[in-house]
RODO-295285 format. One line per 2 residues: their letters; for each residue x, y, z of N, C-alpha, C. Coordinates in Angstrom, 1 decimal. Example, Ala and Ser with C-alpha at 12.3 -4.5 7.8 and 13.67 -1.06 7.14 Angstrom:
2
AS	13.2 -5.7 7.8 12.3 -4.5 7.8 13.2 -3.3 7.8 ~ 12.8 -2.2 7.1 13.7 -1.1 7.1 12.9 0.0 7.9;
END
This chain:
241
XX	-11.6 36.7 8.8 -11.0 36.2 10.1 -9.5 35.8 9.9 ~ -9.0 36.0 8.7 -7.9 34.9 8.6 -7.0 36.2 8.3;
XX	-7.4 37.2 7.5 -6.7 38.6 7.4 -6.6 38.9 8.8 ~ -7.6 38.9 9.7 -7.4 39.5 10.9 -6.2 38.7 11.7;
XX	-6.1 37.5 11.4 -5.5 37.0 12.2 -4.0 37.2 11.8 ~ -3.5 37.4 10.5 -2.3 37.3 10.2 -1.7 38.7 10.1;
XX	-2.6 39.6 10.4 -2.4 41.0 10.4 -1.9 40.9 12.3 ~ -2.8 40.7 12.6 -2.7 40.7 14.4 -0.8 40.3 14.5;
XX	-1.0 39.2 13.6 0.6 38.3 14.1 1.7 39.5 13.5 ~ 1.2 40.1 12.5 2.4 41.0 11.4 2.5 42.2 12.3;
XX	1.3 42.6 12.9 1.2 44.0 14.1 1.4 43.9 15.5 ~ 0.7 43.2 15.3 0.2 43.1 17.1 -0.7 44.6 17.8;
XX	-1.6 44.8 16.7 -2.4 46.1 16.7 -3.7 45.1 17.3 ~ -4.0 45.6 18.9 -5.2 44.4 19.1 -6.3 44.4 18.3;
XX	-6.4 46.2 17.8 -7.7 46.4 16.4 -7.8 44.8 15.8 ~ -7.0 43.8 15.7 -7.0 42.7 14.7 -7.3 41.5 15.0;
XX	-7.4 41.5 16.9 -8.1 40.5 17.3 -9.6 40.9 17.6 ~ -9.9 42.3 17.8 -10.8 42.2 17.7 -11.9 41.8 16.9;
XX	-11.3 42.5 15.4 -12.0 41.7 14.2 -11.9 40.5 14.0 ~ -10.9 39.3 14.4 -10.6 38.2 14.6 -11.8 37.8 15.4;
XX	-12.2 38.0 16.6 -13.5 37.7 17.4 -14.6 37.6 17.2 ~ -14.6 39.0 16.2 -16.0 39.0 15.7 -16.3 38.2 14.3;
XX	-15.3 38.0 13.6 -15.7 37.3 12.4 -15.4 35.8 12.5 ~ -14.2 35.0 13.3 -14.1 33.3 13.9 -14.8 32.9 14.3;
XX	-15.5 31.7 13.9 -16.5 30.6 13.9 -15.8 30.3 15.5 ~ -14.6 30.1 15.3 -14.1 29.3 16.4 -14.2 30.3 18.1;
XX	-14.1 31.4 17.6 -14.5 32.6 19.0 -15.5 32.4 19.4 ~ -17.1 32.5 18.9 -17.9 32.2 19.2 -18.5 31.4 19.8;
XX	-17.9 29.9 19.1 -19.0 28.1 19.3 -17.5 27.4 19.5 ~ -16.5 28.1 19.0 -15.4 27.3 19.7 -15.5 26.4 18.4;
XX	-16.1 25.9 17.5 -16.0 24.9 16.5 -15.4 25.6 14.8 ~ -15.1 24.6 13.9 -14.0 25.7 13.0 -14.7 24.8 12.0;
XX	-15.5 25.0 11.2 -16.1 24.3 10.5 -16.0 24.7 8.8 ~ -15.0 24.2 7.7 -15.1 24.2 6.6 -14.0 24.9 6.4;
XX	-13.2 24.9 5.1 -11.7 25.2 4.7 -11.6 26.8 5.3 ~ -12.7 27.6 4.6 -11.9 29.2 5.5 -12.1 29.6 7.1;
XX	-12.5 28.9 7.7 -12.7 29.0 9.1 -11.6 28.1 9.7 ~ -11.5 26.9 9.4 -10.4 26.2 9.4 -8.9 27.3 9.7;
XX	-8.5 27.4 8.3 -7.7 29.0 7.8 -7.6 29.6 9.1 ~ -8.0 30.3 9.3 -8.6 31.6 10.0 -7.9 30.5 11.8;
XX	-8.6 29.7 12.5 -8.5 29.0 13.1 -6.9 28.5 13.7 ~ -6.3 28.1 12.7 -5.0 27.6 12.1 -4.4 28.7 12.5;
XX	-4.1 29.7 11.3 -3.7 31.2 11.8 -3.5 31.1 13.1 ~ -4.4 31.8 13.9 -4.1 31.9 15.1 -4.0 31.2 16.3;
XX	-4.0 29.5 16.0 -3.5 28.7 17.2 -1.5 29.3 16.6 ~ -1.4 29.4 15.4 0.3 29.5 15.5 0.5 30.9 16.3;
XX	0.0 31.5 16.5 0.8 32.7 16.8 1.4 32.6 18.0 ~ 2.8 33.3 17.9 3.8 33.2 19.2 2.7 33.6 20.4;
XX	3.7 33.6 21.9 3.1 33.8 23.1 3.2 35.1 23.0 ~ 2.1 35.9 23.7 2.4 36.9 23.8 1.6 38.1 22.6;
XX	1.2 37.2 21.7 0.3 37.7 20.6 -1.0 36.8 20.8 ~ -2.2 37.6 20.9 -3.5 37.1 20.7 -3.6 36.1 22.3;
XX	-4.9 36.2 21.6 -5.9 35.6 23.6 -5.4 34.2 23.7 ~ -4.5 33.8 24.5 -4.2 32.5 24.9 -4.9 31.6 24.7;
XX	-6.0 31.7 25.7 -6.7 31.0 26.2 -8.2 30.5 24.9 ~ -8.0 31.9 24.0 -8.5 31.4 22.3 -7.8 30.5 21.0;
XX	-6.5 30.6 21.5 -5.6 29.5 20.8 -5.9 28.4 21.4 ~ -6.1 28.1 22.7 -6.4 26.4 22.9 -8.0 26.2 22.1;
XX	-8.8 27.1 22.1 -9.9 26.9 21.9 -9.5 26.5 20.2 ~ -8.7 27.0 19.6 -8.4 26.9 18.1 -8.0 25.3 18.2;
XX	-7.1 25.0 18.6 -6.5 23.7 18.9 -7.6 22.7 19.1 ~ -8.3 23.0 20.1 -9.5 22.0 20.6 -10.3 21.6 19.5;
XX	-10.7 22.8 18.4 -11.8 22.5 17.4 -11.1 21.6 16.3 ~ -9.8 22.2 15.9 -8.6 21.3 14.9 -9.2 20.1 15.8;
XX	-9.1 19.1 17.0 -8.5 17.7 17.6 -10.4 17.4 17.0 ~ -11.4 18.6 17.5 -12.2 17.5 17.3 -12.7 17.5 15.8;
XX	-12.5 18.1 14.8 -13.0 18.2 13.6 -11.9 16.9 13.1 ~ -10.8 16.8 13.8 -10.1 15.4 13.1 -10.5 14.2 13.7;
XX	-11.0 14.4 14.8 -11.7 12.8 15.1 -12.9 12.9 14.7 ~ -13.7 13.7 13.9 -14.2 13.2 12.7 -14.2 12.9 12.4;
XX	-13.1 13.2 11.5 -12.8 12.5 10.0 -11.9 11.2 10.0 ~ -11.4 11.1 11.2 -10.8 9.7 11.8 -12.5 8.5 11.8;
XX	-12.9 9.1 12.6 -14.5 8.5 12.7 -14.9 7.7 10.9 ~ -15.3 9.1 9.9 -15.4 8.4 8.8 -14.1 7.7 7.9;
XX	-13.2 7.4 8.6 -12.1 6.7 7.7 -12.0 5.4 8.1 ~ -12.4 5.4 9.3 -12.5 3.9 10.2 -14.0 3.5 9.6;
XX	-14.7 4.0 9.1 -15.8 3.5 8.4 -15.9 3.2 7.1 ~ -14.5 3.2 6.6 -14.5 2.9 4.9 -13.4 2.3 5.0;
XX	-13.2 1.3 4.3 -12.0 0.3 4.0 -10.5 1.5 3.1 ~ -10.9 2.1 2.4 -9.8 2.9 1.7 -9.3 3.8 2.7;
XX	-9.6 4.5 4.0 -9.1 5.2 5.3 -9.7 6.8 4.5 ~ -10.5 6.6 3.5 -10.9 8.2 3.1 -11.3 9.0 4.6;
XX	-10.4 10.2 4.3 -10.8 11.2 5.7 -11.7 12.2 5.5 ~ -12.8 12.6 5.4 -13.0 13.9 5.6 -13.7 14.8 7.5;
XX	-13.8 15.8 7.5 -14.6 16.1 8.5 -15.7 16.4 8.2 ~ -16.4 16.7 7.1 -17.7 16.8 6.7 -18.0 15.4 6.3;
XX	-18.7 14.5 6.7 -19.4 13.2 6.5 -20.6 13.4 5.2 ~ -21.2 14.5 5.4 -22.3 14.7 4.7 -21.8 15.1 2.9;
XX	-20.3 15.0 3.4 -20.0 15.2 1.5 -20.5 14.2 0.4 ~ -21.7 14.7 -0.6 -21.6 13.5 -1.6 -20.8 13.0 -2.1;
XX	-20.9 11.8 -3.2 -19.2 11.2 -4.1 -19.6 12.0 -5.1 ~ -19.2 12.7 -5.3 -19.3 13.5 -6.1 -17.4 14.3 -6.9;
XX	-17.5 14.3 -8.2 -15.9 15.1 -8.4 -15.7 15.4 -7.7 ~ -16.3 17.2 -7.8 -15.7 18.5 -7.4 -15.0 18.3 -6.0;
XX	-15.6 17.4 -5.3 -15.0 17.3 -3.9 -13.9 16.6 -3.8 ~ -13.2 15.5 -5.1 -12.4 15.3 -5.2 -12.5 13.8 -3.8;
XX	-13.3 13.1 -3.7 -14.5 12.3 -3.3 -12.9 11.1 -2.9 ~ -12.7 10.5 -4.0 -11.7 9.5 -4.2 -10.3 9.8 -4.6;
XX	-9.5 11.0 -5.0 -8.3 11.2 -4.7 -8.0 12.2 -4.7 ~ -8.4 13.2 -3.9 -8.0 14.2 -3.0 -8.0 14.0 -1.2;
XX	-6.5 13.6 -0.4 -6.6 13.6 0.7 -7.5 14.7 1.4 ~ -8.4 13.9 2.2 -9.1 14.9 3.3 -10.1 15.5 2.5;
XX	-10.3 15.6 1.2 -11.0 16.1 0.6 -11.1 17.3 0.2 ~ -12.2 18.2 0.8 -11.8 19.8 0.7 -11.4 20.1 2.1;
XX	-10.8 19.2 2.9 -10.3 20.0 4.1 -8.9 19.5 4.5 ~ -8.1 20.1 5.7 -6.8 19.4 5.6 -6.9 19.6 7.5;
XX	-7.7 19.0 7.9 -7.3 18.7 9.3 -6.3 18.3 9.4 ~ -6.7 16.9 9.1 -5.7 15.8 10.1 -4.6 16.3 9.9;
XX	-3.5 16.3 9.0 -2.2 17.1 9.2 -2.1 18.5 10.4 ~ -2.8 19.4 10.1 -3.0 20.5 10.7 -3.0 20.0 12.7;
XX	-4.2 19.6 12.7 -4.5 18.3 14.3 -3.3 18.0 14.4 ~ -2.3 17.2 13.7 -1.2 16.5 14.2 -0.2 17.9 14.1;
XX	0.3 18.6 13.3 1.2 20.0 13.6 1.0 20.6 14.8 ~ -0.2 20.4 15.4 -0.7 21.3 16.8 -0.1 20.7 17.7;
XX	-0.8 19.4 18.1 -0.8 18.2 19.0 0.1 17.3 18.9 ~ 1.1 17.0 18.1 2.1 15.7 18.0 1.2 14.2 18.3;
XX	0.1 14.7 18.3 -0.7 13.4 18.7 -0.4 12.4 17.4 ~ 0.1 11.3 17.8 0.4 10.1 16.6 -1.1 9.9 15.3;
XX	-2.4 10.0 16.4 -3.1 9.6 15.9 -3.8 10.5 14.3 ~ -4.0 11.3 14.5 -3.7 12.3 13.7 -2.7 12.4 12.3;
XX	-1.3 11.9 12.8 -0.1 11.4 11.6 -0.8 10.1 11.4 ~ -1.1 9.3 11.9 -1.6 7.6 10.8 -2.8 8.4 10.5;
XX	-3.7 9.2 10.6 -4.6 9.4 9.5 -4.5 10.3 8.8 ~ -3.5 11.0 8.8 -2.9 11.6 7.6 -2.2 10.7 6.5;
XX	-1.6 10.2 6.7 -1.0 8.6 6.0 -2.4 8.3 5.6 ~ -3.2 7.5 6.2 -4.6 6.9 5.6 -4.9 7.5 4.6;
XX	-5.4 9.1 4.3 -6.1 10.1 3.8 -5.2 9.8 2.1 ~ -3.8 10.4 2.6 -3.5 9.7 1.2 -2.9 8.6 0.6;
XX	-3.4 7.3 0.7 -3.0 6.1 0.5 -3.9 6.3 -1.3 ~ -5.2 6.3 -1.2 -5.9 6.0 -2.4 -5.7 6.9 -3.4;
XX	-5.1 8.1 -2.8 -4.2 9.0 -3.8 -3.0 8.9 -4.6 ~ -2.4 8.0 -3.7 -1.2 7.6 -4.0 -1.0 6.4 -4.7;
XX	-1.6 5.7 -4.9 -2.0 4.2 -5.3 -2.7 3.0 -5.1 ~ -3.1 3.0 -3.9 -3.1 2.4 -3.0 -4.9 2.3 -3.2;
XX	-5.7 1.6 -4.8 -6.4 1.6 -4.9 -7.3 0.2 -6.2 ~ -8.7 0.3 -5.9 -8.8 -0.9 -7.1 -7.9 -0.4 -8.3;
XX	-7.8 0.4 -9.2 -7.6 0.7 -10.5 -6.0 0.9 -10.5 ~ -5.7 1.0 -9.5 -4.3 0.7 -9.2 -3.2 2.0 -9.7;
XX	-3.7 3.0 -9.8 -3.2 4.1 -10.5 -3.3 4.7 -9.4 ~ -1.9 6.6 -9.5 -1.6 7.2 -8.8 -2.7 8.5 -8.9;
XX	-3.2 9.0 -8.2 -4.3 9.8 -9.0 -4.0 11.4 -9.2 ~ -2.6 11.6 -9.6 -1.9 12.5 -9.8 -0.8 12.5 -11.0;
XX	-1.2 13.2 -11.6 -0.3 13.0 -13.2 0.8 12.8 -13.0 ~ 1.6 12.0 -13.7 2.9 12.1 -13.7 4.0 10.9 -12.4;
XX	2.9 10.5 -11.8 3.6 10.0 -10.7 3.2 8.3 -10.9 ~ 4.1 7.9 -10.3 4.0 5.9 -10.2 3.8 5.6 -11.7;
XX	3.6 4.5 -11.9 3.6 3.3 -12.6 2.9 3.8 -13.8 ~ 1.3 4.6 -13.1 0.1 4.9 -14.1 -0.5 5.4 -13.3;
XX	-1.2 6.8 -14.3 -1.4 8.0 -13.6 -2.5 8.5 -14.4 ~ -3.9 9.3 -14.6 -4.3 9.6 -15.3 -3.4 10.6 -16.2;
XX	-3.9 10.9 -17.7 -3.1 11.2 -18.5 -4.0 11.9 -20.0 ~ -5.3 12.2 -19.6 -6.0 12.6 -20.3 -6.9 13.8 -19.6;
XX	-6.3 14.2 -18.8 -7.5 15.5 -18.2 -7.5 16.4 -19.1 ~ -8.8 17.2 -17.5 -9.0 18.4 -19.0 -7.6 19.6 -19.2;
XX	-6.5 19.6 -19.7 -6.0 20.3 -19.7 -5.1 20.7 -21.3 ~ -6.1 21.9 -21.7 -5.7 22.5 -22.9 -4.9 22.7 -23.5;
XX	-3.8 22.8 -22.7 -2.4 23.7 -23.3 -1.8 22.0 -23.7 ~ -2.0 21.3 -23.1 -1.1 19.7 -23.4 -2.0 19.2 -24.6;
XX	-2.9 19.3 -24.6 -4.0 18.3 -25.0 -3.4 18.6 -26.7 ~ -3.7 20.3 -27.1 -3.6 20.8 -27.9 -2.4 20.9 -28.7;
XX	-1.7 20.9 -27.7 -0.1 21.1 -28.5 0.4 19.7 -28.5 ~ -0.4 19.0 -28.3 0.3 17.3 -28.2 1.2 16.8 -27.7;
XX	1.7 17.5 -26.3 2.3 17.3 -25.7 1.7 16.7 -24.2 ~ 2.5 16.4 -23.8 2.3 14.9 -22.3 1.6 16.1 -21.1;
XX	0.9 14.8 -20.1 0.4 16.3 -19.4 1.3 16.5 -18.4 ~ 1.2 18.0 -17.8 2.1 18.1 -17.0 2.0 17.5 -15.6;
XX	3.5 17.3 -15.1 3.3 16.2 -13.5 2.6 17.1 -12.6 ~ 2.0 16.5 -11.9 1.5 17.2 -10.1 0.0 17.3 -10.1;
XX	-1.2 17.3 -11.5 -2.4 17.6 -11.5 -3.2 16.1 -11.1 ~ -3.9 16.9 -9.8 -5.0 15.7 -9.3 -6.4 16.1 -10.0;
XX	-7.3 14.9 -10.5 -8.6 15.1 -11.0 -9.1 15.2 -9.8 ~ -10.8 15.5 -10.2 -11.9 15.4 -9.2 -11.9 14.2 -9.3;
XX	-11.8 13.6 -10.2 -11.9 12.0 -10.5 -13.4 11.3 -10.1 ~ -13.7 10.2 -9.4 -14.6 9.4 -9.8 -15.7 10.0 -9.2;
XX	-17.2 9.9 -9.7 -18.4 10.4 -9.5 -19.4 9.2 -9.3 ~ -20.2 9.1 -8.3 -21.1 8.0 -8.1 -21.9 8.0 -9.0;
XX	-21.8 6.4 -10.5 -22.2 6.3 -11.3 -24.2 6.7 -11.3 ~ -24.3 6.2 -10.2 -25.5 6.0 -9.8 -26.3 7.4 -10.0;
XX	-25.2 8.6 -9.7 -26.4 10.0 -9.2 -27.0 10.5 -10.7 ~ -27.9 10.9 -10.7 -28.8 11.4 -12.0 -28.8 13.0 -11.2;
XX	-27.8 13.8 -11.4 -27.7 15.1 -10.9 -27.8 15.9 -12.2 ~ -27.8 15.6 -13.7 -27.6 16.5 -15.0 -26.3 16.5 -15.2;
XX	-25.6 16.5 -14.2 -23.6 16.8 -14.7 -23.3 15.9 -15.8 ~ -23.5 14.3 -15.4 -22.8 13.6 -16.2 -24.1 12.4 -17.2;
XX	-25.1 13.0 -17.0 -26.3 12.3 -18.2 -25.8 12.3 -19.2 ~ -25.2 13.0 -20.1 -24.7 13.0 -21.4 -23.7 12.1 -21.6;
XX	-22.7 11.4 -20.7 -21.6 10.7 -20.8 -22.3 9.2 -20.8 ~ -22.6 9.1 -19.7 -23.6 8.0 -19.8 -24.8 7.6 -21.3;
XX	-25.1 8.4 -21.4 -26.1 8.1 -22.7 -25.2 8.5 -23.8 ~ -24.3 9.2 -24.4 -23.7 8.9 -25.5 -22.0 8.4 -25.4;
XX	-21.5 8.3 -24.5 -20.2 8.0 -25.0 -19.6 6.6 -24.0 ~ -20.4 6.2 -23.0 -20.0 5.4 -22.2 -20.4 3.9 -22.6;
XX	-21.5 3.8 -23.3 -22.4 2.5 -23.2 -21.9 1.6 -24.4 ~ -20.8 2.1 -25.3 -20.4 1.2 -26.1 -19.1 0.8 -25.5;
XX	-18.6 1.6 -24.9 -17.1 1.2 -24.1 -16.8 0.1 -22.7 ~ -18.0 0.4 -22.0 -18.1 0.0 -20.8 -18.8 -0.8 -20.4;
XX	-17.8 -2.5 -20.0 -18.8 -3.4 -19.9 -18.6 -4.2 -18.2 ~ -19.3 -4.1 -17.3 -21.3 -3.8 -17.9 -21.2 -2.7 -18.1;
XX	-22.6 -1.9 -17.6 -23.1 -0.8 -17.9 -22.3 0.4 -16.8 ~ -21.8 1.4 -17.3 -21.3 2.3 -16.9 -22.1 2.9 -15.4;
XX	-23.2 2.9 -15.1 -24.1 3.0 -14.2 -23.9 2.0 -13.1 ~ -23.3 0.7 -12.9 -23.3 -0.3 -12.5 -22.0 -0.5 -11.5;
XX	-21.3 0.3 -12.1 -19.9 0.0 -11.5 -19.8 1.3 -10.3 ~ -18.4 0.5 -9.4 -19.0 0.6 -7.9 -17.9 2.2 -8.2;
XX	-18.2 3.2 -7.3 -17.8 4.4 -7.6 -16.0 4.7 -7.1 ~ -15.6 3.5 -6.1 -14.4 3.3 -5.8 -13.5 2.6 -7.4;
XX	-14.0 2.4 -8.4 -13.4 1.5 -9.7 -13.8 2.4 -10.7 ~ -14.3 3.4 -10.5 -15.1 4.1 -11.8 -14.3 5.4 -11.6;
XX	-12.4 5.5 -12.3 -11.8 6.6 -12.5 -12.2 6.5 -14.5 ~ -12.7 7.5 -15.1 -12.6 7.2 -16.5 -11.7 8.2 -17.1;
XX	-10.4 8.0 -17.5 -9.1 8.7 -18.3 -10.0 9.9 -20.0 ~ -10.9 10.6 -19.3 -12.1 11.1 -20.5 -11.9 12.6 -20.5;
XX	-10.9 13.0 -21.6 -10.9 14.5 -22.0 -11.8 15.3 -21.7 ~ -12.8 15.8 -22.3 -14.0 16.0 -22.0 -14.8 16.0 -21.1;
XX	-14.6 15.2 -20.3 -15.9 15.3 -19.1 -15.4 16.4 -17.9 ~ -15.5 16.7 -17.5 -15.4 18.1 -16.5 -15.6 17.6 -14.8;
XX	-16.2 17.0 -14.7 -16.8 16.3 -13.5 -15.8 15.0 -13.3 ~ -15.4 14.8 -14.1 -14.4 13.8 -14.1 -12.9 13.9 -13.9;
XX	-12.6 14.9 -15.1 -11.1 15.2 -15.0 -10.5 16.3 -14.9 ~ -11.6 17.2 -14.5 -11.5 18.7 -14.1 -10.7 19.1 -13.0;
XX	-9.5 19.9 -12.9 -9.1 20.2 -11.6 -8.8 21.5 -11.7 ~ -8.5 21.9 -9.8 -8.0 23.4 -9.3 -7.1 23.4 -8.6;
XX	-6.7 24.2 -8.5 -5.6 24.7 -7.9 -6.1 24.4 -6.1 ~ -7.1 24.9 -5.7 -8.1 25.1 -4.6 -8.8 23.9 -4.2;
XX	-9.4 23.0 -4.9 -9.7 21.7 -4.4 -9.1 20.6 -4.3 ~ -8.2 20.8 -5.7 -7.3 19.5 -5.5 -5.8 19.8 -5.6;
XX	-5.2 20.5 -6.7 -3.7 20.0 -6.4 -3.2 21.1 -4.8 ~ -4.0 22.0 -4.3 -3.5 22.4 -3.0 -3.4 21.3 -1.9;
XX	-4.7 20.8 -1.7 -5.0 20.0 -0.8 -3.8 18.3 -1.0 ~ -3.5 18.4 -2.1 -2.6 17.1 -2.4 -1.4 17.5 -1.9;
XX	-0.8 18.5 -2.5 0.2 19.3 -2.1 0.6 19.3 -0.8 ~ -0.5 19.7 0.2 0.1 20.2 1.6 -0.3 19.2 2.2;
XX	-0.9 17.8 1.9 -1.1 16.7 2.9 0.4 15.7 2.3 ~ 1.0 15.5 1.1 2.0 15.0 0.8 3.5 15.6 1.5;
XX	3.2 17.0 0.9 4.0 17.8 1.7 4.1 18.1 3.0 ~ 3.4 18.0 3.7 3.1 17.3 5.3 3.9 16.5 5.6;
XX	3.9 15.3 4.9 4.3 14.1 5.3 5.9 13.9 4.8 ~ 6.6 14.7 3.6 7.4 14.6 3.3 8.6 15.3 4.1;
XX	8.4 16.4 5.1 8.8 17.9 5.6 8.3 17.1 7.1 ~ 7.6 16.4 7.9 7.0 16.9 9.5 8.2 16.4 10.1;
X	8.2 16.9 10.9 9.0 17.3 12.4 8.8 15.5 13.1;
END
């Protein structure tokens, strides 16, 4: 859908909205649910007048306003203003749970680029506050940046050649001590319980960033979960109109 859409904008061969129709979440239910439909969605609320079904670009817009008062919804439900539009996300890394804005998605910015609606820019702000510092452990959760920054991920080429890690990488960072999923059993039972007092299982998942080479679930990042998503919600905020 997102090919179709940027093809349509690059041509204006209608061949490209049709495939656009038939493959958009948002043509169908009118709703844009999850980072590539999102995409796809985005795409074609920008396109000039005059390219693509009007009247499907507001529909694109409509699903952006309400997928971000979602995630407005769950940030007014948590003291740190965490945004996402999927509520159902576990705390889990990969999702980048505790310092990746928005999480795996980038509404709110997107919502506010559409709509100039204010409300949308303050929860863009919100989304990345605990990213930025603005947390118990008091660290930036992106290498290289503020005061103190994680400085042990998993990254090989630094690690190895004993050199510092490079600026801009966000971990998945903290994992709810609590989950017994297999990921992180082994950390807990051998490497945590002489270090960590109390008990590594105990501590609340908003204070539990651990600076641990090794663990994957912890200090693992991508291009695609986290340093993009940091990137274009910072960069949002540093660039908007």
């Amino acid at each position: 859908a997102t090919a179709a859409a940027e093809m349509l904008h690059l041509t204006r061969d209608a061949k490209y909205d049709t495939i656009f129709k038939a493959n958009a979440e948002v043509a169908k239910s009118g709703t844009a649910n999850g980072p590539e439909q999102q995409n796809a969605a985005f795409a074609y609320a920008l396109m000039p007048k005059g390219i693509g079904d009007e009247a499907l670009k507001q529909k694109c817009i409509a699903a952006f306003k309400k997928q971000a008062d979602v995630a407005i919804g769950f940030a007014e439900a948590n003291v740190f203003g965490l945004t996402t539009d999927i509520p159902s996300l576990p705390e889990m890394g990969p999702v980048g749970y505790w310092t990746t804005p928005g999480m795996i998605t980038t509404v709110a910015p997107r919502a506010h680029f559409l709509t100039r609606e204010a409300k949308y820019l303050e929860a863009t702000v919100r989304s990345g506050n605990f990213n930025a510092g603005a947390n118990p452990d008091n660290i930036v959760m992106t290498s290289g940046m503020g005061h103190e920054a994680p400085r042990s991920m998993l990254h090989f080429d630094s690690r190895y050649s004993q050199q510092p890690l490079p600026t801009g990488y966000t971990p998945y960072g903290s994992t709810d001590p609590q989950r017994t999923d297999g990921f992180n059993e082994w950390v807990h039972i051998w490497m945590l319980p002489n270090t960590m007092k109390p008990n590594s299982r105990t501590w609340p998942g908003h204070e539990f960033y651990v600076d641990f080479f090794i663990w994957p679930m912890m200090v693992e990042f991508t291009i695609k979960q986290n340093i993009g998503p940091v990137a274009y919600h910072h960069g949002y905020l540093a660039s908007r109109p």
